[in-house]
C-alpha positions as YAML, in Angstrom:
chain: A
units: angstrom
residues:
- id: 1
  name: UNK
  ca: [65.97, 19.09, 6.21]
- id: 2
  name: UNK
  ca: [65.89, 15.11, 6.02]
- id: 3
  name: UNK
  ca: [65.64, 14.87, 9.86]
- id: 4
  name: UNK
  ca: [62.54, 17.44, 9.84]
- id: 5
  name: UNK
  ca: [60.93, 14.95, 6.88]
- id: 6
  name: UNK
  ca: [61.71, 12.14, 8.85]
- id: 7
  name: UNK
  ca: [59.66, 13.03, 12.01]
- id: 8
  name: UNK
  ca: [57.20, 14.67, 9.79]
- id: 9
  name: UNK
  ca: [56.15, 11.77, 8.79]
- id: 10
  name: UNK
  ca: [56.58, 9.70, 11.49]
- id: 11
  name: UNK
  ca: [54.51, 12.38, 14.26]
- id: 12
  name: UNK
  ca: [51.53, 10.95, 15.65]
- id: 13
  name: UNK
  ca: [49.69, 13.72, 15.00]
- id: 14
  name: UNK
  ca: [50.41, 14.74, 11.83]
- id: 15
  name: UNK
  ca: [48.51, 12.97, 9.56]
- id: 16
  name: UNK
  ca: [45.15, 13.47, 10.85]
- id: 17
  name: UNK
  ca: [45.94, 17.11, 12.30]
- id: 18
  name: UNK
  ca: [47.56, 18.10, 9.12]
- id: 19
  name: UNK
  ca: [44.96, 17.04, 6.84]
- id: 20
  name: UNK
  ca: [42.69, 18.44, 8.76]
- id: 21
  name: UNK
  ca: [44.25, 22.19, 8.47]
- id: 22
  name: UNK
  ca: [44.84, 21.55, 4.68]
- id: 23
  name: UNK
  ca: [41.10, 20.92, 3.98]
- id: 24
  name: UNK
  ca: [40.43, 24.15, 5.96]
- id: 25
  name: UNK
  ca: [42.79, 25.90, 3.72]
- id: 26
  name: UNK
  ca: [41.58, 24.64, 0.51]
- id: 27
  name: UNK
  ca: [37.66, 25.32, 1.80]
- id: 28
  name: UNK
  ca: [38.52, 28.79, 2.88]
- id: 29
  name: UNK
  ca: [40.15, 28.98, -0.64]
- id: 30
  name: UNK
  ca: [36.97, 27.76, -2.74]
- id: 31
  name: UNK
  ca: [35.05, 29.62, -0.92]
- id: 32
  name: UNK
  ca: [37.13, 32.52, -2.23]
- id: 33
  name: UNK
  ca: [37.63, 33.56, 1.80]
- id: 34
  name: UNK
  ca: [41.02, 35.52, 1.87]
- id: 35
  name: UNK
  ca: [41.16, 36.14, 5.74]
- id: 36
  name: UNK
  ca: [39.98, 32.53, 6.49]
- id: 37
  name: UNK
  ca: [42.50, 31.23, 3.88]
- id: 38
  name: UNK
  ca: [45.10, 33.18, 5.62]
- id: 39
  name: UNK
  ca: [44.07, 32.33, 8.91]
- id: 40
  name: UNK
  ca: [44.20, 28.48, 8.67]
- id: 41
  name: UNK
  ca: [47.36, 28.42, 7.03]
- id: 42
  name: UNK
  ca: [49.11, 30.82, 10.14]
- id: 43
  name: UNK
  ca: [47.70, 28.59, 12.65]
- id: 44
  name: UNK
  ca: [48.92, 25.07, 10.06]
- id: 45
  name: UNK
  ca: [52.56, 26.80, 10.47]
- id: 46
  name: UNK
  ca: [52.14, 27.61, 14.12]
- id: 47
  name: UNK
  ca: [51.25, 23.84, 14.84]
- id: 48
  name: UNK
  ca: [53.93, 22.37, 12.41]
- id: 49
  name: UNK
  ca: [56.73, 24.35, 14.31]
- id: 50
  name: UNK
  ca: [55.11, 23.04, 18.01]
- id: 51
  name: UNK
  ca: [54.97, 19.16, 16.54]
- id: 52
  name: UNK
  ca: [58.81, 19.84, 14.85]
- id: 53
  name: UNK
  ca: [60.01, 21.24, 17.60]
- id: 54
  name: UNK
  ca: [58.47, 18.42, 20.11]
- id: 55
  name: UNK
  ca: [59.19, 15.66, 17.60]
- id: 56
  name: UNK
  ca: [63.12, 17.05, 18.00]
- id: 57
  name: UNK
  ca: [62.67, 17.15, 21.61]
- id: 58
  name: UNK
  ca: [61.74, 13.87, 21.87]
- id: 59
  name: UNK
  ca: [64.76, 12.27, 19.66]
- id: 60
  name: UNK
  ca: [67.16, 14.61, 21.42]
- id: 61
  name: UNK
  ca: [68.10, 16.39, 18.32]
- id: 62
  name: UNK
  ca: [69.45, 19.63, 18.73]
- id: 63
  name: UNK
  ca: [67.81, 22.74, 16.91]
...
């Protein structure tokens, strides 16, 4: 768990990108939008994995 905190934070996109999906998922949220709610947080998860698992990739640690 430390290492995947570590190059969360350090990922080049994660800041922007992940704010990004975050605001979607609180809009969808106020907006009292179930699916879209759903949606945006599926595809936040989907992306996370991608930058973890190329983050890892690129220090050579092993999954």
């Amino acid at each position: 768990m430390y290492w995947l905190r570590v190059l969360g934070a350090i990922g080049p996109h994660r800041l922007v990108d992940s704010t990004r999906r975050h605001l979607e998922i609180l809009d969808a949220m106020a907006a009292r939008d179930v699916a879209a709610a759903q949606e945006a947080a599926a595809v936040h998860l989907a992306e996370v994995e991608e930058w973890t698992l190329a983050d890892m990739d690129s220090h050579s640690i092993v999954a």
